[in-house]
N, C-alpha and C positions, 0 to 999 in steps of 0.2 A: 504494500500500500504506500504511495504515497505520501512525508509527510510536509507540512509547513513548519516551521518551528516558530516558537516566541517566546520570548521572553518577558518576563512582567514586572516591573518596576515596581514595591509597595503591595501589599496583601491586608491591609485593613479591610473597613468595610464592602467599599468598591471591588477591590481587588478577588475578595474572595468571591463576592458575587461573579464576577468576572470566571474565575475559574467555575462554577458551578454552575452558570450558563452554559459552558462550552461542551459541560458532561449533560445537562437535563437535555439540551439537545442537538445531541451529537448525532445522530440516524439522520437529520435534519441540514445539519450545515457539509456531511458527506455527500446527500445527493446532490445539493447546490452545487459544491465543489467538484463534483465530476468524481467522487473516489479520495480527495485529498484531504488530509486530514490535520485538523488544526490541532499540535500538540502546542503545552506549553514547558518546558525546558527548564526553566530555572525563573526563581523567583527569589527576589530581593528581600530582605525583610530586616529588622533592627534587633530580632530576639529568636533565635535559633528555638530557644525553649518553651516557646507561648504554644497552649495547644490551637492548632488549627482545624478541625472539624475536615476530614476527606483529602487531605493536600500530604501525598508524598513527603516524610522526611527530607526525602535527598532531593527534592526540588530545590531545596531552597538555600541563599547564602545570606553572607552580610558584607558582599562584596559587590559596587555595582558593576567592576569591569568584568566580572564570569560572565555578565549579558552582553554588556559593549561590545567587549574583544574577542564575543564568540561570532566564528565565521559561518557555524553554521544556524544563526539566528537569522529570520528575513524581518521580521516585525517586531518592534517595541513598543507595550503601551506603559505610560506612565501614569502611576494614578498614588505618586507619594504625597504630591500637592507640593505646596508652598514655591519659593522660586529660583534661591540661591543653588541648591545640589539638581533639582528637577532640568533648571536650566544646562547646567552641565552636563548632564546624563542626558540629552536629548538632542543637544549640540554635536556631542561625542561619538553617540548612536547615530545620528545620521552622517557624519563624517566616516564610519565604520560602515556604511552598508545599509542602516536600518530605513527603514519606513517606521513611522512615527505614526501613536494614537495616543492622544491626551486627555484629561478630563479638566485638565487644569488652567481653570476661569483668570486664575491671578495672573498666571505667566503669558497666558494667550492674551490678553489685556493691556499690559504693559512690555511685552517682548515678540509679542504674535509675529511684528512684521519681520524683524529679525531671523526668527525660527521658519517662516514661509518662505523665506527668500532664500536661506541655508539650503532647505530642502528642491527647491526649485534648481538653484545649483549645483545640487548631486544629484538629482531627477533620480529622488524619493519623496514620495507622498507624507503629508503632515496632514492628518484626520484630528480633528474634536467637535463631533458634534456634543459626548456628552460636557462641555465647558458650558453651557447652557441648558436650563431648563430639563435636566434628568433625563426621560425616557423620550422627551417631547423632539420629534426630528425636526426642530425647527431650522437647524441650519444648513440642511439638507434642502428644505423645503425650501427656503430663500434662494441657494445658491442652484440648484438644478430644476424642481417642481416649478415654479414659479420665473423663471430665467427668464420669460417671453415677457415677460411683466415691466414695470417703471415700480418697484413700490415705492408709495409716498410717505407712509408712517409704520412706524413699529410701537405700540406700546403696552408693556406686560405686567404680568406678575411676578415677579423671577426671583422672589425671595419667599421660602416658604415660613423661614419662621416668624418672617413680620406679619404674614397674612394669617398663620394659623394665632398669633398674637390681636390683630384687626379682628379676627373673626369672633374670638372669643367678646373682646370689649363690644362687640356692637349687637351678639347673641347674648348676651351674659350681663351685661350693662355691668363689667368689673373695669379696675383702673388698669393702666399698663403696667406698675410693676406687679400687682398679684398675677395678670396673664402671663408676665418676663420669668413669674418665680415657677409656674408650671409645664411652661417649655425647657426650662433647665431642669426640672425632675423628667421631663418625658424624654429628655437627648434630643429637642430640635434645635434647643436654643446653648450655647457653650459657655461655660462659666464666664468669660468674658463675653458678652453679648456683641461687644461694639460693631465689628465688620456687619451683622446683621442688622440693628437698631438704627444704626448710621447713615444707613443706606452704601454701604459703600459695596457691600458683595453684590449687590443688585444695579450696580455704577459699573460695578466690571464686565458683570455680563450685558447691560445693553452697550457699552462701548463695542461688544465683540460683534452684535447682531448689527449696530449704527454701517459697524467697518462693512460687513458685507452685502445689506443693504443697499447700502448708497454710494459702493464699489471706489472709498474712499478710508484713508485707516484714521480709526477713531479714536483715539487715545484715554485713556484714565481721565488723564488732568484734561481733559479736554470735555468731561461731565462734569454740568452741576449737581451737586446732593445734597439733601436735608433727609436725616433720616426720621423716626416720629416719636422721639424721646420729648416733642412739646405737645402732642397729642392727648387730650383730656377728655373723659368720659362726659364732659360737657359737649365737648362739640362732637361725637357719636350722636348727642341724643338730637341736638340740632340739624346734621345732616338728615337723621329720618324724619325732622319734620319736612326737610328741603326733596323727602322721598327720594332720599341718596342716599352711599353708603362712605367708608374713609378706605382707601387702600393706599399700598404703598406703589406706585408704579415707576416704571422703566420706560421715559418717551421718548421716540428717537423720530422727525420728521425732516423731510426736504421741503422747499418753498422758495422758487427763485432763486434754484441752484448755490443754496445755501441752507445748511446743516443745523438743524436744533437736536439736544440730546442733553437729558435732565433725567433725576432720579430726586420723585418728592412725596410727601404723602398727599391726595387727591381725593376731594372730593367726588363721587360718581354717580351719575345718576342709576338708580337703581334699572332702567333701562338695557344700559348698557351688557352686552355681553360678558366682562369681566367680573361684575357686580356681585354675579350669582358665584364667581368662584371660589371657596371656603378652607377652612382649615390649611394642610401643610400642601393642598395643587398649585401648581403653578397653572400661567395662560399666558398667552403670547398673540396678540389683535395685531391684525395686517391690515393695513388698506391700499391698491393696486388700481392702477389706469385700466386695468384689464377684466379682474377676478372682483372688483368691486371691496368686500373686504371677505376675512377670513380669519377665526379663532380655532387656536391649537390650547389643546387641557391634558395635563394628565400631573406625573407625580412628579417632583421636580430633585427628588434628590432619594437614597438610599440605594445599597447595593441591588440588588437585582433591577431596577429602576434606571438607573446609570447603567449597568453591567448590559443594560440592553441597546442605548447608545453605543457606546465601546465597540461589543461586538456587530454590529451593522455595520461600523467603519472596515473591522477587521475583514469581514464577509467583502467589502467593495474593494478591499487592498488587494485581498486573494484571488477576486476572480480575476483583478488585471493581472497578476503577478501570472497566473492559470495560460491564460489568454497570450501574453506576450504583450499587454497594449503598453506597459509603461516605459517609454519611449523618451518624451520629453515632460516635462511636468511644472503646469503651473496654481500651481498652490493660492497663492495671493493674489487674489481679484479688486483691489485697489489701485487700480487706474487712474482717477479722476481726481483732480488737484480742486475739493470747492470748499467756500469760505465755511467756517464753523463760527455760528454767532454765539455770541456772549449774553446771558443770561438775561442782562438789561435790553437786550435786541428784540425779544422774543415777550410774543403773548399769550396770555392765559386769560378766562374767567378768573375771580377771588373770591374769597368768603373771608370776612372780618370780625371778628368779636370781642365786642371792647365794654366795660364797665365805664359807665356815663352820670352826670348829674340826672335823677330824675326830677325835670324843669319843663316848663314849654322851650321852645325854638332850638333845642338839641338839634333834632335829625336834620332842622333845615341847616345851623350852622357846619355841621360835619356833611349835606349834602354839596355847601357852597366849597367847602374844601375837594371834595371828590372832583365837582364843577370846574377848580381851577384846575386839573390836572388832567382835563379831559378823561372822566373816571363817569361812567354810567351806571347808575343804578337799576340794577333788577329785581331783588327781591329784597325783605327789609321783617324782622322778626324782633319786638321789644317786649322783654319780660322785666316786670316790676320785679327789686331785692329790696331787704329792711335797708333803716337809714337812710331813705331819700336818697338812694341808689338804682340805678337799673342797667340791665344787659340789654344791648342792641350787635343785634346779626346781622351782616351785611352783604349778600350776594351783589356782583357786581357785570358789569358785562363785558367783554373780551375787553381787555386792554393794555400797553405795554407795558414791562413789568417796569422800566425807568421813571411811569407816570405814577403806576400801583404805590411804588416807591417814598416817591415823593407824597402822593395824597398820606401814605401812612404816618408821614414825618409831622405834616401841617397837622393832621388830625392830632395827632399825639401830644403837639404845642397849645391846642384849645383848651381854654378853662374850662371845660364842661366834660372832658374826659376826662378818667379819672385812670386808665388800665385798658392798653392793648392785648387783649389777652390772647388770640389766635391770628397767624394768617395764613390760609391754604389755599392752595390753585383747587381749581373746581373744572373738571373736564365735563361740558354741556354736550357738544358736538361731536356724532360718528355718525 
């Protein structure tokens, strides 16, 4: 028989999944393959002694060059994560030979174009679908499915533990940190939260979707983010009057050959397709000159989940590999040199909510403020507090975040406010 070999970088979560896909089904990827047979060779690991459930002893090392420097390796997937040794091992392995399969959001974010262009000129393939959105082929579907297409916007859900965090506070009517303190007993959320809360994990993977989208490379620092550590079960309860919900999204749009890409928490109208997505799934909203729009759902992260990305890319390495077609190899579909606007460039809906003197001519003085900023008003919610106090909520209508800005300053300088307490973009329009 026939075999391929691989190598496997890391056996945690993913990894095992990884291998245990490739045995649940294995009758399955051999008729694909024509008879050939994906073995995996050797696998990396940090603790020779940890038990691992079904994995060969002598698979494994704690060495990464027994994969690199082995000649008889054709694929390497990496799934140790983080960027410092991953990057090494990956640079290494395709200077040795390998074709590359990644899962890793951080590296592919900040070094993708790097590692694309490596692999381009050694004409070896660089696969990560799973660096996005778990099981979800979204970048498949961007890059091939959809090719025929102009897509104009991407905007997701790509962070499971803030959603399954959103989900709880707006079923549950609890704060964020009692929801923060039951995602870290359940393992979604990590004892240090930040990358998640921050929005920054969900920064890295729409920069990665932005990059291939809009066949331009996206960078980290080149997203805004607010993650929703100012999020109060107050304004949960005002979005459902606004018959929305609060999510954390990934938006990545063109517009006059020019680039918007932000990571913030959003208001939504309960409408929307994304709305209904709950707990730890991810979702990922398209909209196309062609396809009109399109939602992708499933689970966005654990081994077998992942383990199912991974191996899809492995399955497309092999049958070229089978085939003979890998010839020349272009990896990196960032062609296109267009502007990336700055945060103050770029427009939103708003929602406001500020603690105000309860007096006559409030609303119109904070109206005459919005006024001078070119700032519309669309919806407007005033609840009486003790103390000759009141909350006023402020839906507003599209407009630029430089004016949004400004209105929030003048407002805040009025003696009749008392406390800016919220401000979030509010997505109206799909």
């Amino acid at each position: 028989m026939k075999k391929m070999k691989i190598g496997l970088l890391g056996c945690g979560t993913v990894g095992q999944g990884v291998y245990k896909l490739l045995k649940l089904n294995e009758k399955k990827y051999l008729a694909l393959l024509d008879g050939t047979e994906l073995e995996i060779v050797k696998i990396l690991v940090n603790d020779l002694e940890k038990v691992r459930e079904d994995i060969p002893y002598n698979l494994l090392t704690l060495n990464p060059y027994d994969i690199i420097h082995n000649k008889d390796i054709d694929i390497v997937i990496e799934v140790i994560g983080g960027t410092t040794d991953a990057e090494e091992y990956i640079i290494e392995s395709i200077k040795n030979g390998k074709h590359i399969i990644t899962a890793n959001k951080d590296l592919m974010a900040t070094k993708g174009q790097n590692i694309l262009e490596l692999g381009n000129e050694y004409a070896k393939l660089v696969k990560y679908e799973a660096s996005v959105g778990g099981a979800i082929p979204i970048i498949s579907t961007i890059k091939d499915n959809l090719v025929s297409n102009q897509i104009t916007k991407v905007m997701g859900i790509i962070n499971g533990t803030t959603n399954f965090m959103l989900t709880k506070m707006f079923s549950e009517g609890r704060s964020l940190e009692n929801v923060l303190k039951e995602a870290q007993e359940l393992g979604y959320a990590e004892a240090d939260p930040t990358s998640d809360i921050e929005g920054l994990d969900a920064a890295r993977k729409i920069a990665i979707l932005a990059s291939i989208a809009f066949n331009r490379r996206v960078k980290l620092s080149d997203v805004y983010v607010e993650g929703i550590t100012k999020i109060s079960i107050d304004d949960v309860k005002y979005a459902k009057q606004f018959k929305s919900t609060i999510k954390l999204l990934g938006i990545a749009l063109i517009k006059d050959n020019a680039i918007e890409v932000r990571v913030y928490p959003t208001l939504l109208s309960l409408s929307h397709p994304l709305a209904k997505v709950d707990d730890v799934y991810n979702a990922v909203y398209l909209e196309g000159n062609a396809f009109g729009n399109l939602t992708l759902i499933g689970k966005g992260a654990g081994g077998l989940p992942t383990a199912s990305a991974i191996v899809a890319d492995l399955l497309t390495i092999a049958k070229k590999i089978n085939k003979g077609t890998i010839i020349e190899v272009e990896n990196c579909s960032c062609y296109l040199d267009l502007e990336i606007k700055k945060i103050e460039e770029t427009s939103s809906h708003y929602y406001f909510r500020m603690v105000v003197v309860d007096k006559t001519r409030v609303l119109s003085k904070i109206a005459d403020a919005f006024a001078d900023n070119n700032v519309s008003i669309d919806s407007v919610i005033q609840k009486k507090l003790p103390e000759g106090k009141a909350e006023l909520v402020i839906l507003t209508d599209r407009v630029l975040n430089k004016n949004m800005k400004s209105a929030k300053e003048q407002i805040e300088n009025l003696d009749v406010v008392l406390e800016i307490k919220s401000v979030l973009n509010s997505e109206k329009e799909y």
